[in-house]
C-alpha positions as CSV (number, residue, x, y, z in Angstrom):
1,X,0.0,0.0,0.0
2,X,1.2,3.7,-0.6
3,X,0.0,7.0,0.5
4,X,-1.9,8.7,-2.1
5,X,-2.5,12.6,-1.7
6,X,-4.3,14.3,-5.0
7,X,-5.2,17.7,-5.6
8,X,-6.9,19.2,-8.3
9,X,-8.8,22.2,-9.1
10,X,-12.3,21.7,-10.6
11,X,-12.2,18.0,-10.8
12,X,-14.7,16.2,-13.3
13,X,-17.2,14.8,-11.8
14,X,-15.5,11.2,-13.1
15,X,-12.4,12.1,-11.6
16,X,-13.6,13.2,-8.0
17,X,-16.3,10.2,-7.7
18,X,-13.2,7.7,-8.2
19,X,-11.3,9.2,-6.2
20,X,-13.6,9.6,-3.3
21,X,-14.2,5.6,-3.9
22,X,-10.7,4.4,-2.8
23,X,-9.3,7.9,-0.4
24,X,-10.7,10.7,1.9
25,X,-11.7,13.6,0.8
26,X,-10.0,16.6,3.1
27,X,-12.0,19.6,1.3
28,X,-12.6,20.8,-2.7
29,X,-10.6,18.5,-5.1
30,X,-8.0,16.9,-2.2
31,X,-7.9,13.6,-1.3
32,X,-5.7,11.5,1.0
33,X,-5.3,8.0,1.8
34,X,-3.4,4.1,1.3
35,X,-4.0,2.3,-2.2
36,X,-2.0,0.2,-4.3
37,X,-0.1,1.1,-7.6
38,X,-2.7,1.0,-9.5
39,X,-5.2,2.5,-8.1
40,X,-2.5,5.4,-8.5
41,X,-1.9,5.0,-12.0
42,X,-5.9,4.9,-12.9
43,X,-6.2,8.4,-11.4
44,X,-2.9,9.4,-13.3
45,X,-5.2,8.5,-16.3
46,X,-7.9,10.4,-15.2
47,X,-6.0,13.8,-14.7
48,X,-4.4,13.0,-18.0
49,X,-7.0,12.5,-20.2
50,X,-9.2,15.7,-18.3
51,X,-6.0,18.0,-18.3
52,X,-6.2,18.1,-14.8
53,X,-4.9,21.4,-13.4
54,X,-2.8,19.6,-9.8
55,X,-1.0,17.4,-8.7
56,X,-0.9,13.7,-7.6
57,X,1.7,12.1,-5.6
58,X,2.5,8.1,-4.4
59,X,4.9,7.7,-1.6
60,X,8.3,6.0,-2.9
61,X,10.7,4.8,0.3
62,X,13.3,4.1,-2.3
63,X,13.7,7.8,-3.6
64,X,15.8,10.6,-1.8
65,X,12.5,12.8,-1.4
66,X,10.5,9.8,-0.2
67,X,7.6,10.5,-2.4
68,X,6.9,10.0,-6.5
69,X,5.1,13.2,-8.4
70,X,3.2,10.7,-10.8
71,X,1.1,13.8,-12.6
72,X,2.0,17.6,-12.0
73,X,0.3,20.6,-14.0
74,X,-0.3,24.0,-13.8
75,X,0.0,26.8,-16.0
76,X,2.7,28.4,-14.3
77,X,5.5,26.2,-12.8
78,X,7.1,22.6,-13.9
79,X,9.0,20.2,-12.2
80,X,12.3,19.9,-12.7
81,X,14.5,17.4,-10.5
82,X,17.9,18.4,-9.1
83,X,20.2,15.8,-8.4
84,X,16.8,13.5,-6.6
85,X,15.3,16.8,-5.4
86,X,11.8,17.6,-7.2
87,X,12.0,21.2,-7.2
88,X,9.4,23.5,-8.4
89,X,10.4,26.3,-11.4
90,X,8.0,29.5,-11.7
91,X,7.9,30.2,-15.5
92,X,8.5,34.1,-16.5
93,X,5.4,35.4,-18.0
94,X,7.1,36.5,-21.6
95,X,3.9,39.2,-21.9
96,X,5.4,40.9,-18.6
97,X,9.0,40.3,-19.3
């Protein structure tokens, strides 16, 4: 089992009612709690194939951050990993630049 935490803003309604199957939900579009792999991966699906605007991550002993990012979007910042750190880059807006 693996801690689960998701966050997305306006969910579909296909994506929140799976979610809210298998983990708790803590408040609009987060959910926490223990599933397997691939109950992890099916809601990596989800966010893909809606464009999810969030964030999903799966615990991972094994890596120096002790957690996986297995789906990160947002409009204005990307992951970028640093020597096993999972940083977080704000992107310039080029129309204020």
């Amino acid at each position: 089992m693996k801690l689960i935490v998701l966050s997305v803003v306006s969910p579909s309604a296909e994506l929140l009612g799976y979610a809210r199957r298998f983990l708790m939900d803590f408040g609009p579009g987060i959910c926490v709690g223990a599933g397997t792999r691939d109950l992890a991966e099916d809601l990596r699906g989800l966010m893909e194939s809606a464009g999810a605007i969030g964030f999903l991550l799966v615990s991972a002993p094994r890596s120096e951050a002790g957690f996986e990012v297995l789906y990160y979007h947002t409009k204005d910042r990307r992951l970028v990993d640093v020597d096993g750190w999972i940083l977080l880059e704000r992107l310039a807006n080029i129309s204020s630049v």
